[in-house]
C-alpha positions as a Markdown table, in Angstrom:
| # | Residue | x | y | z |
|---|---|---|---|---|
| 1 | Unk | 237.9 | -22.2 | 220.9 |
| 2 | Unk | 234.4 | -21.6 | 223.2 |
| 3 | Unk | 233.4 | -25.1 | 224.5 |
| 4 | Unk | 229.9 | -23.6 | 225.4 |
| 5 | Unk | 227.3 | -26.1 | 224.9 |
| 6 | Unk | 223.4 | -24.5 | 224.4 |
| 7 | Unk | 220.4 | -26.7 | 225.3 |
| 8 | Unk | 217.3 | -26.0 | 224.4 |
| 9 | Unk | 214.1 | -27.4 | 226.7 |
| 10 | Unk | 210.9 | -26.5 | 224.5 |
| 11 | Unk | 207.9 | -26.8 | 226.9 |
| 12 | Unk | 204.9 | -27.0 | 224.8 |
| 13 | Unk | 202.4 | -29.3 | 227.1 |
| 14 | Unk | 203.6 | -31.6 | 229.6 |
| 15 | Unk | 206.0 | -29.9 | 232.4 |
| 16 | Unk | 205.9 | -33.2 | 235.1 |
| 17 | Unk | 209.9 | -34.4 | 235.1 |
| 18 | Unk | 211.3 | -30.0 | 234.3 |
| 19 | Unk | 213.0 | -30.4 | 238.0 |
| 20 | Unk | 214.7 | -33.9 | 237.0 |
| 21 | Unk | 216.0 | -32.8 | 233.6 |
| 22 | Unk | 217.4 | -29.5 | 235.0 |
| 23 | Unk | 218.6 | -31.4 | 238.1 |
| 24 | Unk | 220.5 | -33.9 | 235.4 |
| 25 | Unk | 222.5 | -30.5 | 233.3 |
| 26 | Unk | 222.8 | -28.8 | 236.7 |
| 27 | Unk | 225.1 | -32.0 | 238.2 |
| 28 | Unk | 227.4 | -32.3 | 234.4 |
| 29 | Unk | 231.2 | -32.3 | 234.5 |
| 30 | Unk | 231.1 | -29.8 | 231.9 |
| 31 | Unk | 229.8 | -26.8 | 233.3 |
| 32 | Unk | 230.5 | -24.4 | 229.9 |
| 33 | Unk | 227.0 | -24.5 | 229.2 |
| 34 | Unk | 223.4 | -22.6 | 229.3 |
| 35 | Unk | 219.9 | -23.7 | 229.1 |
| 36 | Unk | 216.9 | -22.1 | 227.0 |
| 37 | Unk | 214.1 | -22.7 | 228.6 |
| 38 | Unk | 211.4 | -21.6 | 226.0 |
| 39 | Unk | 207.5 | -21.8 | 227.4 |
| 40 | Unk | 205.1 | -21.8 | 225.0 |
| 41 | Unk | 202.4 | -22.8 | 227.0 |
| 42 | Unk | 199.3 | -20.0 | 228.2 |
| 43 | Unk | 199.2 | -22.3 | 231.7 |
| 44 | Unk | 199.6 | -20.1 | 234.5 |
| 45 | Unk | 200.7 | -22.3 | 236.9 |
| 46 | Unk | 202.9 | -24.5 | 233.9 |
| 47 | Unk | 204.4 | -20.8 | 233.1 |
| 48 | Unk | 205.6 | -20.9 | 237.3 |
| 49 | Unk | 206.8 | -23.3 | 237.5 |
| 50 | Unk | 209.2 | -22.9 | 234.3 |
| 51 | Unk | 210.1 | -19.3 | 236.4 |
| 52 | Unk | 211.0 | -21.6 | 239.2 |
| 53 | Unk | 213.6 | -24.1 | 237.6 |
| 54 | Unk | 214.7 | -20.8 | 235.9 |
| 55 | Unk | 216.2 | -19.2 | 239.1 |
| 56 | Unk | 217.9 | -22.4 | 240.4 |
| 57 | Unk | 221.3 | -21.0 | 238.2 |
| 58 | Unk | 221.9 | -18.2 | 236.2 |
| 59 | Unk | 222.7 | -20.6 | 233.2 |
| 60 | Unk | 219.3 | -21.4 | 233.1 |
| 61 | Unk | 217.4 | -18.5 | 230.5 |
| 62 | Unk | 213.7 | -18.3 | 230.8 |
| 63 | Unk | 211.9 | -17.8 | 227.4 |
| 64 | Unk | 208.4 | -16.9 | 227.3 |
| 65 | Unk | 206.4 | -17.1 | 223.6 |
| 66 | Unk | 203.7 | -14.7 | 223.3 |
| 67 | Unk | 201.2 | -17.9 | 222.6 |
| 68 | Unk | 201.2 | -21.0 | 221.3 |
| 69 | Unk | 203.9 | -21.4 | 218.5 |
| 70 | Unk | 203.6 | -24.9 | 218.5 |
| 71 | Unk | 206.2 | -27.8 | 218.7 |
| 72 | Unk | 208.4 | -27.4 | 216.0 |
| 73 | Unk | 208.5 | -23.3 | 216.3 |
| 74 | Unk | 209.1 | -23.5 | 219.5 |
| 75 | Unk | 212.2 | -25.6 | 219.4 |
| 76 | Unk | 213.2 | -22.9 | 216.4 |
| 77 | Unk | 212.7 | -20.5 | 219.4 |
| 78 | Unk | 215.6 | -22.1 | 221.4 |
| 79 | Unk | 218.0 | -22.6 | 219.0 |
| 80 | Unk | 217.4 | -19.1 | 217.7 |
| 81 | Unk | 218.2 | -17.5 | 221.1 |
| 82 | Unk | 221.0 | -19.8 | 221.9 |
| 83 | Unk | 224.7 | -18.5 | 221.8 |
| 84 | Unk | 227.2 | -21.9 | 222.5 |
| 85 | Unk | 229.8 | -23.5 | 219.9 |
| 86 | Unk | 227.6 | -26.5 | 220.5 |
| 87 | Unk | 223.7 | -27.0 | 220.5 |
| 88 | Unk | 221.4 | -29.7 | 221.4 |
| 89 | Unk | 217.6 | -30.1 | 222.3 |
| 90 | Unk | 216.5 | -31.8 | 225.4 |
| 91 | Unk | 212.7 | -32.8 | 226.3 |
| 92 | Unk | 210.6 | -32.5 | 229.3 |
| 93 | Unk | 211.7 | -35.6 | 231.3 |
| 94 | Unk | 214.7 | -36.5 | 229.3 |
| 95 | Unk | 217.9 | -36.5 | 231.9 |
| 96 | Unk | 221.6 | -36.4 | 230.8 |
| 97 | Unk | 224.7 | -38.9 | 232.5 |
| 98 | Unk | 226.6 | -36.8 | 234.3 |
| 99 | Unk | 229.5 | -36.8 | 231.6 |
| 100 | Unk | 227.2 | -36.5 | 228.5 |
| 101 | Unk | 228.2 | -33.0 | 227.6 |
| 102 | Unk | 232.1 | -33.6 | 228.2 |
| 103 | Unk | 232.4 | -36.7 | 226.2 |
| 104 | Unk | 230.0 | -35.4 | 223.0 |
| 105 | Unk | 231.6 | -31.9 | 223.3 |
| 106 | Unk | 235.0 | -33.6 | 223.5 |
| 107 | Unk | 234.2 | -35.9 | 220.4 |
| 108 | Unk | 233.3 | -33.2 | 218.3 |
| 109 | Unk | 236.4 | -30.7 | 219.2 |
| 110 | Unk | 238.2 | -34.3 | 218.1 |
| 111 | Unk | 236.7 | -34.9 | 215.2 |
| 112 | Unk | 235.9 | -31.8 | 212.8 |
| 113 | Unk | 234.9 | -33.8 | 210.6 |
| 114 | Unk | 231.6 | -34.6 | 212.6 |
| 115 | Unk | 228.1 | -32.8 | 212.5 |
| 116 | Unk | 225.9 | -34.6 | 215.3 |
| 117 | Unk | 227.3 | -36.6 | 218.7 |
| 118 | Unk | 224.4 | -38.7 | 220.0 |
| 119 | Unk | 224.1 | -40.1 | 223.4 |
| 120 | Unk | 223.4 | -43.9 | 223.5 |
| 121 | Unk | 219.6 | -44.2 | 225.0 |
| 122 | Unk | 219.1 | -46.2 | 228.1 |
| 123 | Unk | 216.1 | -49.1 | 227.1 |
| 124 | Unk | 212.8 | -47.3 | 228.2 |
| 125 | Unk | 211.6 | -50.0 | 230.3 |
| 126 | Unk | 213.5 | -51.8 | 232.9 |
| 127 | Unk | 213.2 | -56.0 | 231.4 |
| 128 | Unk | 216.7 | -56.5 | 230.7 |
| 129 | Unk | 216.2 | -55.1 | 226.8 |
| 130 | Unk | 219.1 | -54.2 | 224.6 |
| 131 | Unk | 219.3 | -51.0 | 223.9 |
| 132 | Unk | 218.5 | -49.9 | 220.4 |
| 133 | Unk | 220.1 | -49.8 | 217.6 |
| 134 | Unk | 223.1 | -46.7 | 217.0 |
| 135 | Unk | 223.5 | -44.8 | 214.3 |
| 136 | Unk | 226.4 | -44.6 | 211.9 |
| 137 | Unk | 227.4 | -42.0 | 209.1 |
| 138 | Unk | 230.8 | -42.0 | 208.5 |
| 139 | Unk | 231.0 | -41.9 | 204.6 |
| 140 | Unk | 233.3 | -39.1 | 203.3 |
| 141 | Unk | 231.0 | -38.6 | 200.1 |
| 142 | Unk | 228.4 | -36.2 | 201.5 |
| 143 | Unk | 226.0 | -37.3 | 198.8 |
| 144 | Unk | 226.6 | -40.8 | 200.6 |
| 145 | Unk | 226.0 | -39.5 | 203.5 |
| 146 | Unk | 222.7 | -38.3 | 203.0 |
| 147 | Unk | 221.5 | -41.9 | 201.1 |
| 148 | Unk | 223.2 | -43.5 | 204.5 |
| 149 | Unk | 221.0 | -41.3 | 206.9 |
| 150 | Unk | 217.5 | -41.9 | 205.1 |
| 151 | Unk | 218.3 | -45.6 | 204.7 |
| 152 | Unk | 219.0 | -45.6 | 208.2 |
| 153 | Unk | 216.7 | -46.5 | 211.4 |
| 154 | Unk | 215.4 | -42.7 | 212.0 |
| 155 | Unk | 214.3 | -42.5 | 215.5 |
| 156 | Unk | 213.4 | -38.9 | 217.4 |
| 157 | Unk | 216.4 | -39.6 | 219.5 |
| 158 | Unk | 219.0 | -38.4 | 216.7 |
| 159 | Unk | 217.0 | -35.1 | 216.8 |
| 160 | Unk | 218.7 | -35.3 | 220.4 |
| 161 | Unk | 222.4 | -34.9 | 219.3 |
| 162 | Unk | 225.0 | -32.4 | 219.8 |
| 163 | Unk | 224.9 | -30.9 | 216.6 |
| 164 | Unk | 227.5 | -28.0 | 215.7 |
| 165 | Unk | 225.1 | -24.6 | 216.5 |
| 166 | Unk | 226.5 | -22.1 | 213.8 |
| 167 | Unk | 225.8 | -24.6 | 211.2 |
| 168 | Unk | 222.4 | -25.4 | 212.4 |
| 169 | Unk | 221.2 | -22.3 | 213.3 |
| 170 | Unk | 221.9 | -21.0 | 209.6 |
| 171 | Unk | 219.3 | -23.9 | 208.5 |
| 172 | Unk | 216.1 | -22.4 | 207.8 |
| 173 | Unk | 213.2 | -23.4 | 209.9 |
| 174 | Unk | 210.1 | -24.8 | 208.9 |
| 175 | Unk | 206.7 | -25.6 | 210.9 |
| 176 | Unk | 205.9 | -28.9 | 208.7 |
| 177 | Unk | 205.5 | -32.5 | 209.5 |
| 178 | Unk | 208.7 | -34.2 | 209.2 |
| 179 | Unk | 210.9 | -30.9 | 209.3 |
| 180 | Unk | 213.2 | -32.8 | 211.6 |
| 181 | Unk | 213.8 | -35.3 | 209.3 |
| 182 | Unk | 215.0 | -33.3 | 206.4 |
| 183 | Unk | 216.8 | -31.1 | 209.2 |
| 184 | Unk | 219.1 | -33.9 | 209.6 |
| 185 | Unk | 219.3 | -34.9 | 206.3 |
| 186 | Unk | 221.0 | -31.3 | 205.7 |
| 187 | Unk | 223.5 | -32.1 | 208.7 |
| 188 | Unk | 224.0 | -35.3 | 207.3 |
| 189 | Unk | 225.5 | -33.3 | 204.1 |
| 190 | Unk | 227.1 | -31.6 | 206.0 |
| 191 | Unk | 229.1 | -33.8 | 208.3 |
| 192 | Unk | 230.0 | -37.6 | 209.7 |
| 193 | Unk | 227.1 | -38.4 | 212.7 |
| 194 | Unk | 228.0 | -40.7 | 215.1 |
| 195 | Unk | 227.1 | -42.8 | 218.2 |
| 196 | Unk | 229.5 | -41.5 | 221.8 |
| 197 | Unk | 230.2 | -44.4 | 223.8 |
| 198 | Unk | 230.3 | -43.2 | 227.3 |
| 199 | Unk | 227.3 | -40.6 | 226.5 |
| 200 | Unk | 224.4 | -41.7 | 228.0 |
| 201 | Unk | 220.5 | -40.4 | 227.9 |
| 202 | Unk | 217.8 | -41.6 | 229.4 |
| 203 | Unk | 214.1 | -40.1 | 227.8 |
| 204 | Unk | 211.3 | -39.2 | 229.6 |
| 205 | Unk | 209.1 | -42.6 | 229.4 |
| 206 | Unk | 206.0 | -41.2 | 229.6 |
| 207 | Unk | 206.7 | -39.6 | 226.6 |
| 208 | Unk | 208.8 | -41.9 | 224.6 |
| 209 | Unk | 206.0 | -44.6 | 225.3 |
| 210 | Unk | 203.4 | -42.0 | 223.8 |
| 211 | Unk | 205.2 | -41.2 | 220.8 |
| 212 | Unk | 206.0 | -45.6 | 220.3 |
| 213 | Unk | 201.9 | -45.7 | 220.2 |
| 214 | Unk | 201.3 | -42.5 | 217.9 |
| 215 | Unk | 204.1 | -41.9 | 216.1 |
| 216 | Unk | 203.6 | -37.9 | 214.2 |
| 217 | Unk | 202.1 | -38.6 | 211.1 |
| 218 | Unk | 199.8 | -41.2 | 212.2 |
| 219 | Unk | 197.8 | -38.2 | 214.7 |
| 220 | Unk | 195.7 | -36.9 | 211.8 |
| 221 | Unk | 192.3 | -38.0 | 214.1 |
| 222 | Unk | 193.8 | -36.4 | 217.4 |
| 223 | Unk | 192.7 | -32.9 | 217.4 |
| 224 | Unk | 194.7 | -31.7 | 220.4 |
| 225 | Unk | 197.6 | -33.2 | 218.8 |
| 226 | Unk | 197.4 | -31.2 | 215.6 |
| 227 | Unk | 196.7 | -28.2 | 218.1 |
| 228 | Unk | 199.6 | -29.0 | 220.0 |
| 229 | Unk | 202.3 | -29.1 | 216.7 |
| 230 | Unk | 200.3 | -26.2 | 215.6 |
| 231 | Unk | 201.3 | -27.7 | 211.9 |
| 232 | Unk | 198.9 | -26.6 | 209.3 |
| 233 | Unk | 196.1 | -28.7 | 209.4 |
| 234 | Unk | 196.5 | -30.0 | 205.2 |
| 235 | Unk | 199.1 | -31.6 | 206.1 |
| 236 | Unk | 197.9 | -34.5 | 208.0 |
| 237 | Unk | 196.3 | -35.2 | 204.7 |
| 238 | Unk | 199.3 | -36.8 | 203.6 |
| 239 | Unk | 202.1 | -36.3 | 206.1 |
| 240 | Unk | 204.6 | -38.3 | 204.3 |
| 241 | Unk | 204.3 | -36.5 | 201.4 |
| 242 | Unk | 205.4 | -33.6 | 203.4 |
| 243 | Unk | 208.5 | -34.7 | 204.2 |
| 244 | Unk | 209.3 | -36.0 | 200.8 |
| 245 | Unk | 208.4 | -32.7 | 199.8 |
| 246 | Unk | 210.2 | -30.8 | 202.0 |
| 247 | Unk | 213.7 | -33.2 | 201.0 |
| 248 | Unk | 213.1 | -32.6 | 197.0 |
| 249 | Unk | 213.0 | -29.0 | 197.5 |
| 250 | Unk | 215.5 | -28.0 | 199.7 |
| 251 | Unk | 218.2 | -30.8 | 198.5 |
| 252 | Unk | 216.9 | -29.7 | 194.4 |
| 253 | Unk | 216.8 | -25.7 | 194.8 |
| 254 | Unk | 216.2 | -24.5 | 198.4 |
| 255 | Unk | 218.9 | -25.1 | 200.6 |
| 256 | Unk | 222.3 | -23.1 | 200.4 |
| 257 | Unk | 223.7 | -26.2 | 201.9 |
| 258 | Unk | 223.7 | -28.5 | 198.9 |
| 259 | Unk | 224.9 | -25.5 | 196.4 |
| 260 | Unk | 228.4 | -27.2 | 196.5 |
| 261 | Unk | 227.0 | -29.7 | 194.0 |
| 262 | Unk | 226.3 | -29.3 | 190.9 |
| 263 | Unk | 222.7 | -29.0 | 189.0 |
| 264 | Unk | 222.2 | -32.6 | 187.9 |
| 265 | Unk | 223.5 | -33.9 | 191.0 |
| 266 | Unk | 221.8 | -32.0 | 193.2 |
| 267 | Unk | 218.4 | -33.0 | 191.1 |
| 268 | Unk | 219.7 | -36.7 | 191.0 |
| 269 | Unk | 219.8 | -36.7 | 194.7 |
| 270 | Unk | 216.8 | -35.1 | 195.2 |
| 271 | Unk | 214.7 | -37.5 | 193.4 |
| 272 | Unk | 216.2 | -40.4 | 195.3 |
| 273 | Unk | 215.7 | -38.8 | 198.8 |
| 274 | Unk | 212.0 | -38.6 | 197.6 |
| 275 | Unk | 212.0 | -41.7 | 196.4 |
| 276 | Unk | 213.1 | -42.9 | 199.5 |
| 277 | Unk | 210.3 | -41.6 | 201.3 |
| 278 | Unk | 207.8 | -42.4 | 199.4 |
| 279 | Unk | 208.9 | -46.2 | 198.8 |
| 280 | Unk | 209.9 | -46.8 | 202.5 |
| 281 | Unk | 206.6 | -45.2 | 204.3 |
| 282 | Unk | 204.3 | -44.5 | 201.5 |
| 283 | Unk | 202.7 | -41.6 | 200.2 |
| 284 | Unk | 199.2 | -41.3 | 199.7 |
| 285 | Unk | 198.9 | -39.0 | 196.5 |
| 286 | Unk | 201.6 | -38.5 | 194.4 |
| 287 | Unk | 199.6 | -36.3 | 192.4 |
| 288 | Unk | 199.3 | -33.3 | 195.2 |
| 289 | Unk | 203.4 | -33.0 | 195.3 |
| 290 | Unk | 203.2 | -29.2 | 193.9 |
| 291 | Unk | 200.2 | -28.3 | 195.5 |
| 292 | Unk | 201.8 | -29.0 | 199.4 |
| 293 | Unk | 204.9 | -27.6 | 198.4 |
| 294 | Unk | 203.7 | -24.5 | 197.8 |
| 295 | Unk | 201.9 | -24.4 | 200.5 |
| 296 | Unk | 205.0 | -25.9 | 202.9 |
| 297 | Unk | 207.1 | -22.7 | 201.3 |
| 298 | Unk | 204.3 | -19.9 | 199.6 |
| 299 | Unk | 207.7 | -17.7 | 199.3 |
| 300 | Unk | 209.8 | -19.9 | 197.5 |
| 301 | Unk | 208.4 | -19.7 | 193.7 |
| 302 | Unk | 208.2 | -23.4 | 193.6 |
| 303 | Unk | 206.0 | -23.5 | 190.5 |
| 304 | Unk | 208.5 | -21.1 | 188.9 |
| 305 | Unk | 211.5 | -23.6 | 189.9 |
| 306 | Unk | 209.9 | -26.5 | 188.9 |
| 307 | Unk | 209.0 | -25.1 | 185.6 |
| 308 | Unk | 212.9 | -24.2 | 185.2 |
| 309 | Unk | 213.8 | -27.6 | 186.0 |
| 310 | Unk | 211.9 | -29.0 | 183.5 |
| 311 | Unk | 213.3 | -26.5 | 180.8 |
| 312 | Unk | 216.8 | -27.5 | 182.2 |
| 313 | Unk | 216.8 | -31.4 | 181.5 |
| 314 | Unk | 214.6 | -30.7 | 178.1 |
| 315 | Unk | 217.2 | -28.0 | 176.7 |
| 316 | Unk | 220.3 | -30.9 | 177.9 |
| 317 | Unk | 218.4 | -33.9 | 176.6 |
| 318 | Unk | 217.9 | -31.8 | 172.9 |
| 319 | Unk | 221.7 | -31.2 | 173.0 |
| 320 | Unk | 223.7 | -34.2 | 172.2 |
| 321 | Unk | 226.8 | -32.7 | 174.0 |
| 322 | Unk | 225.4 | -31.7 | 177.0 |
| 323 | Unk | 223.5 | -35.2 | 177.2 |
| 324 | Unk | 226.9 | -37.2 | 176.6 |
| 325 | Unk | 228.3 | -34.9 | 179.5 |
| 326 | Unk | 225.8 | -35.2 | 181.8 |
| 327 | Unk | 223.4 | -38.2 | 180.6 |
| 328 | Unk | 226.5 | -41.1 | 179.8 |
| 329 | Unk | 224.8 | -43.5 | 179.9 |
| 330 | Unk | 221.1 | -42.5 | 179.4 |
| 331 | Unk | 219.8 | -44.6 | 182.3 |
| 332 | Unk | 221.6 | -41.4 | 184.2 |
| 333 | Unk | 218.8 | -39.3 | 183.2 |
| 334 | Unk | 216.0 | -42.0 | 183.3 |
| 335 | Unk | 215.8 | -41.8 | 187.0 |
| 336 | Unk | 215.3 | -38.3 | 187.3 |
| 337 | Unk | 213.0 | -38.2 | 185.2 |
| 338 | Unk | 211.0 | -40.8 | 185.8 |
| 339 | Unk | 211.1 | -39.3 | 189.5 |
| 340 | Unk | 209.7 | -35.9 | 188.1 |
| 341 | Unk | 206.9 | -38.0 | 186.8 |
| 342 | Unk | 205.9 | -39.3 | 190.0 |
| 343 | Unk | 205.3 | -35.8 | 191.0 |
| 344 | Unk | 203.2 | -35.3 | 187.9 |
| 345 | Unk | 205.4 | -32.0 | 186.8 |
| 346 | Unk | 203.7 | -32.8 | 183.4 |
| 347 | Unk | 200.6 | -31.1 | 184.9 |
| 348 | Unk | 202.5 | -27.8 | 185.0 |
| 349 | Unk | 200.8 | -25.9 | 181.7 |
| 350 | Unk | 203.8 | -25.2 | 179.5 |
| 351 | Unk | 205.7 | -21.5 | 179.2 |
| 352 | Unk | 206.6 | -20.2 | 176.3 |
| 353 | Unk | 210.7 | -21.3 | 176.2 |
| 354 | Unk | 208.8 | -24.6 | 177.3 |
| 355 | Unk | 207.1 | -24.6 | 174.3 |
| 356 | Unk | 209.6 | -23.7 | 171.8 |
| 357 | Unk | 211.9 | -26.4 | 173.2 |
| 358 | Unk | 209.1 | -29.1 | 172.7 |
| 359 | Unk | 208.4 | -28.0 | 169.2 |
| 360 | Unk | 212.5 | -28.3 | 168.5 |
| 361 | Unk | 212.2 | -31.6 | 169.9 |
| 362 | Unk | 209.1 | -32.7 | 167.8 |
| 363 | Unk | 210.8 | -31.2 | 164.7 |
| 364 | Unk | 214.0 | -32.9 | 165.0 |
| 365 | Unk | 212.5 | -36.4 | 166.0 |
| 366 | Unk | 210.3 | -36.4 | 162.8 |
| 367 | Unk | 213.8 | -35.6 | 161.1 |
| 368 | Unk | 216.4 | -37.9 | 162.2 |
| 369 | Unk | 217.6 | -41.1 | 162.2 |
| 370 | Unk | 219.6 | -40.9 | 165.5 |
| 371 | Unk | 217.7 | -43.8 | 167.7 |
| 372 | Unk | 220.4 | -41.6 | 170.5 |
| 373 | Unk | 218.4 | -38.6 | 169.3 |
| 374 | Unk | 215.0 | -40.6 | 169.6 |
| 375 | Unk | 215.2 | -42.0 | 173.0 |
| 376 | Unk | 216.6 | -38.7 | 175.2 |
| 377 | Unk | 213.3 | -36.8 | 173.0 |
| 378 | Unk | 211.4 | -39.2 | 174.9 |
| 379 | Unk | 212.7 | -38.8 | 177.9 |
| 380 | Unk | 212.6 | -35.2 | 177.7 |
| 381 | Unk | 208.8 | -35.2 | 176.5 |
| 382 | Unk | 207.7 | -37.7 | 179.4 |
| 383 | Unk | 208.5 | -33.9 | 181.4 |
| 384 | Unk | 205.3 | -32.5 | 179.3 |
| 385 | Unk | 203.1 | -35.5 | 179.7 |
């Protein structure tokens, strides 16, 4: 099995510290490796010296981006041209132990049951602080696994990891606040994550400092930053709400990755990685859920799927054996649905099948004496309301 390793170095603005982190792969143990070195800057002399750290070793494979792609596309960009078993970003700055790659590389060709290896961070600043915190996802339930990561402390450094490249290269990209985020939550799904002792990183302090002060989502006044991510500029509106958004909608009906479970569970989840989100960092307006996600994906039909969604739980909530399957006990469905209605689905005007299901509902309510019957109708018309 190849052991190649594929690192990615997006260089989007600052290039002070390129020498040091090449310096850092250049002097590994494990040599079965190549660098992308994508520059998506327009600075002439930035765009040199990128050339330059480019000829030090043949492993090292200049990329230049026709203009500014912005962060996000521009990490795509590297792990889009990379080639290795293994893949992993590295910023501008950031250096690598000398037996980084080895030991993550080895831990992962141990353990197939893992998704990401991360390095153990060095403390930023030299006082004698602990390092921080390590991450830990080692449930065999990959629904778990998921509710583990997002409960977790989510720092950028877990964006860091060796991650297993065929898997994430097959995970569609998106140029959204937060993508990185619900990146992970999809490797989460897919496999165990977990800390490498002996693997050691050190980030680029300038940086890490920078992004301790202004964290992403809180650079809606900083023009140059918004230039810089080259994110749409709506969604510094309500950044959090774009990564909730983007987490319903892949985990619900987007992602290929999460097609192993089924329907309701796959809904089920998604309404509790939202909630998540939105309970743990706040969301500012609930009410503009379907509006930013179709504009985070204007391919996907996200109306259309939302609309089937709610079909889906009325049509099982009318039928008493479908409900026992699925809804046993009701509280089951209570959740999702009262997680639909935080995203206000009963905004979406009704279709025809919608309709028709509504009226059967209505019909049978004013009918029966089934207080079963009664109390999934009301769930299912909460959807309408």
């Amino acid at each position: 099995m190849s052991s190649l390793v594929s690192i990615g170095i997006p260089v989007t603005e600052r290039v002070e510290g390129l020498s040091l982190t090449i310096d850092s792969l250049l002097e590994q143990s494990h040599s079965d490796f190549e660098v992308i070195l994508v520059d998506d800057t327009d600075n002439e002399i930035t765009g040199a010296v990128c050339v330059d750290e480019a000829e030090r070793d043949d492993r090292i494979i200049y990329v230049k981006t026709p203009g500014h792609f912005g962060v996000l596309p521009s990490h795509s960009e590297a792990l889009a041209r990379s080639k290795g078993a293994y893949f992993m970003w590295l910023g501008v700055g950031d250096r690598l132990d000398r037996e980084f790659l080895k030991v993550c590389t080895a831990r992962m060709e141990e353990r197939t049951d893992l998704s990401l290896a991360i390095g153990r961070a060095k403390p930023i600043k030299d006082d004698g602080s602990e390092p921080v915190a390590y991450l830990s996802v080692s449930e065999d339930d990959p629904v778990r696994r998921v509710e583990s990561f997002l409960e977790s402390d989510i720092s950028l450094d877990l964006w860091y990891g060796l991650l297993r490249r065929p898997f994430a290269a097959a995970i569609p990209s998106r140029n959204a606040i937060g993508y990185e985020f619900a990146f992970l939550a999809e490797v989460a799904f897919a496999g165990k994550m977990e800390t490498i002792d002996g693997a050691w990183s050190e980030r680029n302090s300038q940086l890490s400092a920078d992004v301790e002060e202004t964290s992403e989502v809180e650079k809606s006044e900083n023009d140059a930053s918004i230039d810089t991510l080259g994110v749409p500029a709506f969604q510094w509106g309500d950044p959090y709400l774009v990564l909730a958004a983007q987490l319903f909608c892949n985990i619900a009906f987007l992602s290929d990755n999460f097609a192993s479970l089924p329907q309701i569970d796959r809904l089920r989840l998604a309404v509790r990685a939202y909630t998540q989100i939105a309970e743990r960092w706040g969301v500012n307006d609930e009410g503009q859920f379907i509006s930013f996600a179709v504009r985070i994906y204007p391919e996907a039909r996200i109306t259309d799927r939302m609309h089937e969604l709610r079909l889906y739980l009325a049509e099982t909530l009318y039928s008493e054996a479908q409900s026992k399957t699925l809804f046993e006990p009701l509280s089951r469905a209570e959740e999702i649905i009262n997680g639909l209605c935080r995203l206000k689905i009963g905004r979406l005007p009704p279709t025809h099948k919608e309709r028709e299901i509504v009226s059967k509902i209505l019909t049978r309510f004013d009918s029966t004496k089934s207080e079963n019957f009664k109390n999934r109708a009301i769930l299912a018309l909460a959807l309408f309301l």
